[in-house]
C-alpha positions in Angstrom: 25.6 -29.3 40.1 29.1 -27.4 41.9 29.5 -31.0 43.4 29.6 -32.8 40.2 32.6 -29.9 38.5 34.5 -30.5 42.0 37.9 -32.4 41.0 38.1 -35.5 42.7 41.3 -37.8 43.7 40.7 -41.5 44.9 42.4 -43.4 46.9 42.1 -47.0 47.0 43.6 -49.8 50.0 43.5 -53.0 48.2 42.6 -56.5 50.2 42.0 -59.7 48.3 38.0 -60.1 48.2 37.2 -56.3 49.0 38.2 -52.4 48.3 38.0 -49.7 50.1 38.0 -46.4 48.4 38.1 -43.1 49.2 37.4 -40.0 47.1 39.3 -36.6 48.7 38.7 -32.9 46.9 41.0 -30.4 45.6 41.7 -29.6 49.4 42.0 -32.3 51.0 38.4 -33.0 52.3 36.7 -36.0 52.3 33.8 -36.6 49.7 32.9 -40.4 51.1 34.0 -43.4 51.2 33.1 -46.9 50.4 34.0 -50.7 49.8 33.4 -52.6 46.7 34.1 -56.2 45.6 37.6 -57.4 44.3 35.9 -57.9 41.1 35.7 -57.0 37.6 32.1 -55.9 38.2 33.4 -54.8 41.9 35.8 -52.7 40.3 33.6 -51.0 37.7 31.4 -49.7 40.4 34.3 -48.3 42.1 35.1 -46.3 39.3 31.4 -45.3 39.1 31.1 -44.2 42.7 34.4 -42.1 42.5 32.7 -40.4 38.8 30.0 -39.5 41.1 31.5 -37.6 43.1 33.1 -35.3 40.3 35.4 -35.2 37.9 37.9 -37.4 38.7 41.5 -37.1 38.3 43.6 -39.6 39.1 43.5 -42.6 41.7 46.0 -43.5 43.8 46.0 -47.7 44.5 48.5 -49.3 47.2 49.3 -53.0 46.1 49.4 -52.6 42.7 51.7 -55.6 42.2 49.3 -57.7 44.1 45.2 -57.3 45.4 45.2 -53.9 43.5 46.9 -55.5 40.2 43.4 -56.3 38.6 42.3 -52.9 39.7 44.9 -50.5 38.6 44.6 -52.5 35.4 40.8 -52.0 34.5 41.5 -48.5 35.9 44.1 -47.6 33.1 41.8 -49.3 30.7 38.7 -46.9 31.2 41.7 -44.1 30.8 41.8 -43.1 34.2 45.4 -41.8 35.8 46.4 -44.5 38.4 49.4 -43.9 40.3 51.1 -46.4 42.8 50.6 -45.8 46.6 53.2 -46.9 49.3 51.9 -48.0 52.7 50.6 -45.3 54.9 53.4 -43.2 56.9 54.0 -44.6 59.8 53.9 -42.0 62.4 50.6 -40.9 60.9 49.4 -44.3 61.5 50.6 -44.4 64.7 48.5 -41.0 65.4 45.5 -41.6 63.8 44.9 -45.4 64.3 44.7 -48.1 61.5 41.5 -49.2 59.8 40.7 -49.6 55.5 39.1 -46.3 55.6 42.0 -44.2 57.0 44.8 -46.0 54.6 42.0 -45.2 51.8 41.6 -41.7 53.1 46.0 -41.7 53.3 46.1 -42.6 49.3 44.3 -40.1 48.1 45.9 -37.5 50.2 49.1 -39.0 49.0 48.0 -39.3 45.6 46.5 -35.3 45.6 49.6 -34.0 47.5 51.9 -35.4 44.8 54.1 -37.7 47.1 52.9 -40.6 44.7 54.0 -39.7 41.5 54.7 -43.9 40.7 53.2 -45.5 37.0 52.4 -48.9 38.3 53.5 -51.4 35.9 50.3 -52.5 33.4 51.0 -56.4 34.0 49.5 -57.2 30.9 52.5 -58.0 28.1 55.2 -60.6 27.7 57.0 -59.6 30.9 54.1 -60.5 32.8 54.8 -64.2 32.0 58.5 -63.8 32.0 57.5 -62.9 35.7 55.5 -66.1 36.4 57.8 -68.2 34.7 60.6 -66.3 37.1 58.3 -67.4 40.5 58.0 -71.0 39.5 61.5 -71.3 38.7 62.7 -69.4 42.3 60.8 -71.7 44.0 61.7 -75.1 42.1 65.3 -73.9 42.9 65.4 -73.3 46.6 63.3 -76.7 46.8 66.0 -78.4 45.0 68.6 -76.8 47.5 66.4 -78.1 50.1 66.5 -81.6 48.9 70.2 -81.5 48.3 70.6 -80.2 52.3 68.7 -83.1 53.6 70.3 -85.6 51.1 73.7 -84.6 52.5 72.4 -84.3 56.3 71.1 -87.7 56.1 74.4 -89.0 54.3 76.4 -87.6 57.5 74.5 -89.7 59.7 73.6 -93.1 57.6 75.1 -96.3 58.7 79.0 -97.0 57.4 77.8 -99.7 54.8 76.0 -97.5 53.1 78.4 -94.4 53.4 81.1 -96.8 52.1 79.1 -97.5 48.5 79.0 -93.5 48.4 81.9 -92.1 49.5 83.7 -89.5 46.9 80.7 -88.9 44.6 80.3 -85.3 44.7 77.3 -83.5 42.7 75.4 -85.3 39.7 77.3 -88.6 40.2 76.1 -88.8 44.2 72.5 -87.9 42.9 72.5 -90.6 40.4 73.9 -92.9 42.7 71.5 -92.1 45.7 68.5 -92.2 43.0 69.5 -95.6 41.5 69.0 -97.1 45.6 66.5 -99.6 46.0 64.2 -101.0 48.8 66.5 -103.3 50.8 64.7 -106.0 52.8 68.4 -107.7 54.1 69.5 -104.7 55.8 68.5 -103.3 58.9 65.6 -100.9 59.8 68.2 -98.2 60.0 69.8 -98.9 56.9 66.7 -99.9 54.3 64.8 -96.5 55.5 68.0 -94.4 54.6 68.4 -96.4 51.6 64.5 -95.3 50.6 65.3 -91.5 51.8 68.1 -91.1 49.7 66.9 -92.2 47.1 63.7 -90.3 47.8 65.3 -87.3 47.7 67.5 -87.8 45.0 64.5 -88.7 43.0 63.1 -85.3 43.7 66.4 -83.8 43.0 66.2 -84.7 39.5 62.8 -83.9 38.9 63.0 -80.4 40.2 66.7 -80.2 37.8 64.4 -81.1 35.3 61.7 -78.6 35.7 64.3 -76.2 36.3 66.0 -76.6 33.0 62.7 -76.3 31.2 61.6 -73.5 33.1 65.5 -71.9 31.7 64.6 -72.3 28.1 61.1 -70.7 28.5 62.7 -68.1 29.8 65.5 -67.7 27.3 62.7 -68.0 24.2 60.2 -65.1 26.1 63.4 -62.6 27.1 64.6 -63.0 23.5 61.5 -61.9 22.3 60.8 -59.1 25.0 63.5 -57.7 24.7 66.4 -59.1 22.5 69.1 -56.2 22.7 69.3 -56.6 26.5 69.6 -60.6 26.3 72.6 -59.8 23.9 74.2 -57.2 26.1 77.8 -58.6 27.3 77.1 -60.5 31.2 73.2 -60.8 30.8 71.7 -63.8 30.8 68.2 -65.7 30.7 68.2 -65.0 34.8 69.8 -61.7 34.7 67.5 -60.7 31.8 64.1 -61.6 33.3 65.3 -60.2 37.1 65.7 -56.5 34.8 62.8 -56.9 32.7 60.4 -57.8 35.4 61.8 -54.8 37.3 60.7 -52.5 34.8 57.7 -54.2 34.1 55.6 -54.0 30.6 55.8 -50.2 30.0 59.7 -49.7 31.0 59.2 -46.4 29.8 57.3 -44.9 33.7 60.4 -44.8 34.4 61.5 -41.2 34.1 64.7 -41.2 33.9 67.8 -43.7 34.4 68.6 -42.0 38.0 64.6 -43.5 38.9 65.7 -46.9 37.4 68.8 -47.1 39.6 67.0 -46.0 42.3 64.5 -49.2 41.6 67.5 -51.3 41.5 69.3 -50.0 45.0 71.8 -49.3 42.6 72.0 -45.6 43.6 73.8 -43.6 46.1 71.7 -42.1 49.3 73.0 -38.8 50.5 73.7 -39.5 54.4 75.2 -35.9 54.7 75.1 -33.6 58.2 77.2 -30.4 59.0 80.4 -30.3 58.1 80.4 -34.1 56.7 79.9 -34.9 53.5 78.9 -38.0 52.2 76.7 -41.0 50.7 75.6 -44.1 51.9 74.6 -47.8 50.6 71.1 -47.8 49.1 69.8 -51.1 50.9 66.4 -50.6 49.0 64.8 -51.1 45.6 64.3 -54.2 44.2 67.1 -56.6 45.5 66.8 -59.3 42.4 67.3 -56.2 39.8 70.4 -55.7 42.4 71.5 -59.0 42.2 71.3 -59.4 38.3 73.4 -55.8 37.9 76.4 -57.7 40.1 76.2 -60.6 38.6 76.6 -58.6 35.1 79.3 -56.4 36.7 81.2 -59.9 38.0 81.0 -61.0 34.0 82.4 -58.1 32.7 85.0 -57.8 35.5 86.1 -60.9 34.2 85.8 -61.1 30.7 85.6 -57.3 29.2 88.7 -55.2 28.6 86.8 -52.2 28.8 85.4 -52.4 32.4 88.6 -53.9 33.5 89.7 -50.7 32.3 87.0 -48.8 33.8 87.7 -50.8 37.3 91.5 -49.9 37.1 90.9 -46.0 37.2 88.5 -46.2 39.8 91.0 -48.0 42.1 93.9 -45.6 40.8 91.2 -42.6 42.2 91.6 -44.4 45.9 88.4 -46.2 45.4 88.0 -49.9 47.1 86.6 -52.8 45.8 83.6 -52.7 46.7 83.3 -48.6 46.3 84.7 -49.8 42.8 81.6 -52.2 42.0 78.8 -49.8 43.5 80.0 -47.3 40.7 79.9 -50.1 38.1 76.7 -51.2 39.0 75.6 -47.7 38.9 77.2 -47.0 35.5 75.3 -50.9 34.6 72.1 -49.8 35.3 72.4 -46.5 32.9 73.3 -48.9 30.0 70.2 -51.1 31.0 68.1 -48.5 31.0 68.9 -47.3 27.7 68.3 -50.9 26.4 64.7 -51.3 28.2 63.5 -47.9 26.6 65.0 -47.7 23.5 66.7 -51.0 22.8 69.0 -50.8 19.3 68.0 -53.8 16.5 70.1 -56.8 16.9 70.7 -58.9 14.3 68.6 -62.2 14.3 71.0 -65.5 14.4 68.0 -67.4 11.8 68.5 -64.7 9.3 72.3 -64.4 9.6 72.3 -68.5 9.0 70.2 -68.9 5.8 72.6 -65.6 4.5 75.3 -67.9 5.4 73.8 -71.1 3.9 72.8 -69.2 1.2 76.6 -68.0 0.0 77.6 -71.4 0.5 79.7 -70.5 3.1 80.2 -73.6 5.7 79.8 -72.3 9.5 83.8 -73.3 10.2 84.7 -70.8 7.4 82.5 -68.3 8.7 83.6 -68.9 12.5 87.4 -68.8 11.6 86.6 -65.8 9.1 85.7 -63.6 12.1 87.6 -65.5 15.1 85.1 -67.3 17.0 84.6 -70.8 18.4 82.2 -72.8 15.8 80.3 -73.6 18.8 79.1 -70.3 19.6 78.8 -69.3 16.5 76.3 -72.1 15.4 74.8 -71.2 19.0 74.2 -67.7 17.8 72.6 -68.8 14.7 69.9 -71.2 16.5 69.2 -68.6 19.1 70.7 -70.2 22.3 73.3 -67.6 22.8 73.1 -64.2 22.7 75.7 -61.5 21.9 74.7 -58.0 20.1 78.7 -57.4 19.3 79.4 -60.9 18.0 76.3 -60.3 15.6 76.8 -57.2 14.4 80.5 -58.6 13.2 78.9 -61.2 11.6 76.3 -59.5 9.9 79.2 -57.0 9.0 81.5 -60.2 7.8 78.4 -61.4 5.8 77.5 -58.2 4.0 81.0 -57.7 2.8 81.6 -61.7 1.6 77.6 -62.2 0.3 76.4 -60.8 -3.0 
């Protein structure tokens, strides 16, 4: 009966057709430990065993954004705490040994001590498949650069009269060209096989362009309905949006506090102080394609906006460089994002602000001069395809003071 009121943490290391978990007291000692299935059923009697052994109260799973993802999720479903475990220190490792048991043993400690304090992310809402949709499309790219490499390679080294018929074509044009070569039976051996790889590769070229632009506007449609405030946000795009969102993950809201979501990002100062020196170094950590999309924004708005132009020109007149100048900016960046991730403001939808339009009569050159915008983007704003939360909210503005 004591046994049963004893408050139990478990610890879980995650493999793909098996887990192995542990179950640790309120002091550290070990209750048992066991491996079940990597199954639905599996993971049910995980949760079971760990009941057994009192009354549980959280569980700490490493791998929760691979092996342990189906396990943390059927976990938080049956309203137990799960909290994310990093691999096990390595020194500790190093002392003790390795095996499943141990790392099990290691996440429940970790989980108990309160040195994993991580939400995992639930995997389970419209971010997920912005996620998927991200992988597929990373990997159609980078094989579409690798076709392009060899295309050129072989170019370099494929006989002159061939060369000759090519020579100048730079981007779409050589791929169209390269594509449109057929088998050549009057050549020689040399010159018909490059005239079948080119066009080999140029083939692929196009099909993985092709892929790649559908892949975009899946993206765009899913981001704009995740999450339509940040799509709109001045620099963010389709990319730049999913990269942020998939960060986060489904319930943005584990993370504390915007400090924890620059943190995520590598976008925030480490403290690299000793003595009499005072200082902070580069984070090189976090997840480096939420760091990528927060320079990419910070390159746009360098660019384009007055106001971080602005911003950029007092940090330099403070003795900042450069680049000291676009780690604060990406630091200042990923406050704003997180603001629009928890608590993203209504944007205006471009389908309603078009049938007030049409409705008023009001043609969409009128409306576009009215307010001092391109047509184009304007009628882009109104199908959906681009996305700007301060060019909408000064049309909606525009249309509630010219529409009955």
């Amino acid at each position: 009966m004591s046994e049963n009121r004893t408050e139990v943490v478990g610890g879980v290391d995650t493999h793909r057709d098996s887990h192995v978990a542990a179950a640790v007291d309120g002091t550290g000692r070990l209750l048992g430990a066991e491996a079940f299935p990597a199954t639905s059923a599996g993971h049910r009697e995980l949760l079971a065993w760990l009941a057994s052994r009192g009354a549980l109260r959280c569980v700490g799973v490493e791998g929760t954004g691979s092996y342990g993802a189906g396990l943390a999720r059927d976990l938080a479903a049956a309203g137990v705490c799960v909290v994310e475990v990093n691999r096990p220190n390595r020194q500790e490792r190093r002392r003790r040994g390795k095996s499943d048991t141990l790392d099990a043993q290691a996440a429940a400690r970790a989980a108990l001590a309160g040195d994993a304090t991580a939400v995992p992310k639930t995997h389970d809402g419209p971010v997920e498949a912005i996620r998927m949709l991200t992988v597929a499309r990373r990997g159609a790219l980078k094989a579409r650069t690798a076709a392009a490499n060899q295309l050129h390679g072989l170019l370099t080294t494929a006989p002159e009269e061939l060369k000759v018929h090519l020579r100048g074509l730079r981007g779409r044009a050589l791929i169209d060209a390269c594509a449109a070569l057929g088998p050549d039976t009057t050549s020689d051996a040399p010159a018909a096989a490059a005239k079948v790889a080119l066009a080999s590769l140029a083939r692929r070229h196009q099909t993985l362009s092709a892929e790649t632009a559908a892949l975009d506007g899946e993206l765009q449609a899913l981001c704009a309905a995740a999450n339509p405030a940040l799509l709109a946000a001045p620099g963010v795009g389709p990319e730049t949006a999913a990269a942020l969102l998939t960060a986060a993950g489904d319930n943005p809201r584990r993370l504390r506090s915007e400090a924890s979501f620059a943190a995520l990002c590598g976008a925030s100062p480490i403290a690299a102080s000793s003595g009499r020196t005072t200082r902070h170094r580069l984070n090189r950590g976090g997840d480096r394609h939420a760091n990528s999309a927060l320079w990419r924004i910070a390159m746009v708005r360098l660019r384009c906006d007055p106001a971080t132009q602005a911003y950029a020109a007092r940090r330099r007149a403070e003795g900042k460089t450069t680049r000291e100048t676009i780690r604060c900016l990406k630091r200042h960046i990923a406050r704003e994002i997180h603001r629009l991730l928890t608590d993203p403001p209504p944007v205006p939808h471009g389908g309603d602000l078009r049938r007030r339009r049409t409705q008023a009569n009001i043609t969409l050159t009128a409306a576009a001069k009215a307010i001092g915008c391109p047509t184009s983007r304007l009628s882009a704003l109104e199908r959906g395809t681009h996305h700007n939360a301060t060019l909408a909210g000064h049309y909606q503005h525009w249309l509630t003071q010219n529409t009955p």
